[in-house]
C-alpha positions in Angstrom: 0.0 0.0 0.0 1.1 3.4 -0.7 0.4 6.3 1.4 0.3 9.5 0.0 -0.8 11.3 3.2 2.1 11.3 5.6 0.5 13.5 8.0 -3.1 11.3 7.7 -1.0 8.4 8.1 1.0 9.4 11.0 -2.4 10.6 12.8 -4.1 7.1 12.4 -1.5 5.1 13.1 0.7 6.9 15.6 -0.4 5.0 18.5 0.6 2.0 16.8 4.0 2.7 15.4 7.1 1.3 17.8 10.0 1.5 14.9 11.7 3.7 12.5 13.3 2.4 10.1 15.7 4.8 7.4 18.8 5.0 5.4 21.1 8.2 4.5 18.1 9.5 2.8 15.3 9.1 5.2 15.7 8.6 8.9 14.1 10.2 12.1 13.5 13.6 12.3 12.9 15.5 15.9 9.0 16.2 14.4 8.7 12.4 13.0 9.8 11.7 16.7 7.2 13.7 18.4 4.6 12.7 16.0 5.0 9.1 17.3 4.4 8.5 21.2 5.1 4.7 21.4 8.5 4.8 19.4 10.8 2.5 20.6 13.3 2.3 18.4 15.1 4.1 15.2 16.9 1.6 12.8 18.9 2.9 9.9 20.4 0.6 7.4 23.1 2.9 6.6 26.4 3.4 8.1 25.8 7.5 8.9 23.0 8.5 11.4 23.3 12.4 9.5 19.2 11.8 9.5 18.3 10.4 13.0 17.8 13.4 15.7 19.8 11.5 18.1 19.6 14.5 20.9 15.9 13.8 20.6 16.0 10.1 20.8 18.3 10.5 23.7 15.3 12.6 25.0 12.8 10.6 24.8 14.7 7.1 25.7 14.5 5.9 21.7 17.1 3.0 21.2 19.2 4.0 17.6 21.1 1.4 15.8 22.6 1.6 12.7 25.3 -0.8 10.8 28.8 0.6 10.5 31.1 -1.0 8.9 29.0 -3.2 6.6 30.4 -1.9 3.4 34.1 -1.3 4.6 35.9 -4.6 3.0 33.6 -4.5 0.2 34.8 -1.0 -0.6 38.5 -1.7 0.3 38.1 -4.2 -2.5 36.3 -2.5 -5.2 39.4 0.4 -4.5 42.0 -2.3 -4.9 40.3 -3.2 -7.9 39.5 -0.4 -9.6 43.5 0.8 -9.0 44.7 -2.5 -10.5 42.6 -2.1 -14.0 43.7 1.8 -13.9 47.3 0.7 -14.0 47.0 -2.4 -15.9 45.2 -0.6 -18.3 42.4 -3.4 -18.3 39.3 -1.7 -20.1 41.4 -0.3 -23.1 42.8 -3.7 -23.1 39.2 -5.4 -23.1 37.9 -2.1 -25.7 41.1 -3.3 -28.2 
C-alpha cells in the first residue's frame, strides 16, 4: 500500500508505530519523533546517522542502531580493484 498522506497516516497510526526504520536519505527527524508516542526504536540501514535526531531520541529514551562497517571490506576491494585495471590498463585492453 502506498500512502500518500504522511500526515493522515501518521495521525491514524501513531499509537501503533514502535519502529523507525531509514537509510542516509530518510531517517528520524525531531518532528517524526514527536509525532509518534510509542516509538521505541530508530533503525537505519546505513552506516551514517546524518538523518536520525539522536539528541531527541536520547530525549525521549528511543534506542538507535545503525550498521557501520557493513560496506568497509567491500569498498576496500572494489578500490584495490579499480586501482589494479587503472594501472594495468584493463578496459582499453578489453575495448582493443
Amino acid at each position: 500500500m502506498r500512502q500518500t498522506d504522511k500526515t493522515q497516516f501518521l495521525n491514524t497510526h501513531k499509537n501503533s508505530i514502535r519502529a523507525v526504520v531509514g537509510n542516509a536519505a530518510a531517517g528520524a527527524e525531531a518532528e517524526l519523533i514527536e509525532a509518534l508516542p510509542k516509538l521505541e526504536i530508530a533503525a537505519s540501514f546505513s552506516v551514517g546517522l546524518d538523518k536520525v535526531d539522536l539528541g531527541k531520541c536520547k530525549e525521549k529514551g528511543i534506542r538507535v542502531t545503525n550498521t557501520p562497517d557493513v560496506l568497509t571490506d567491500d569498498v576496500a576491494d572494489l578500490a584495490i580493484g579499480l586501482t589494479l585495471a587503472v594501472l594495468r590498463r584493463l578496459c582499453e585492453s578489453d575495448r582493443y
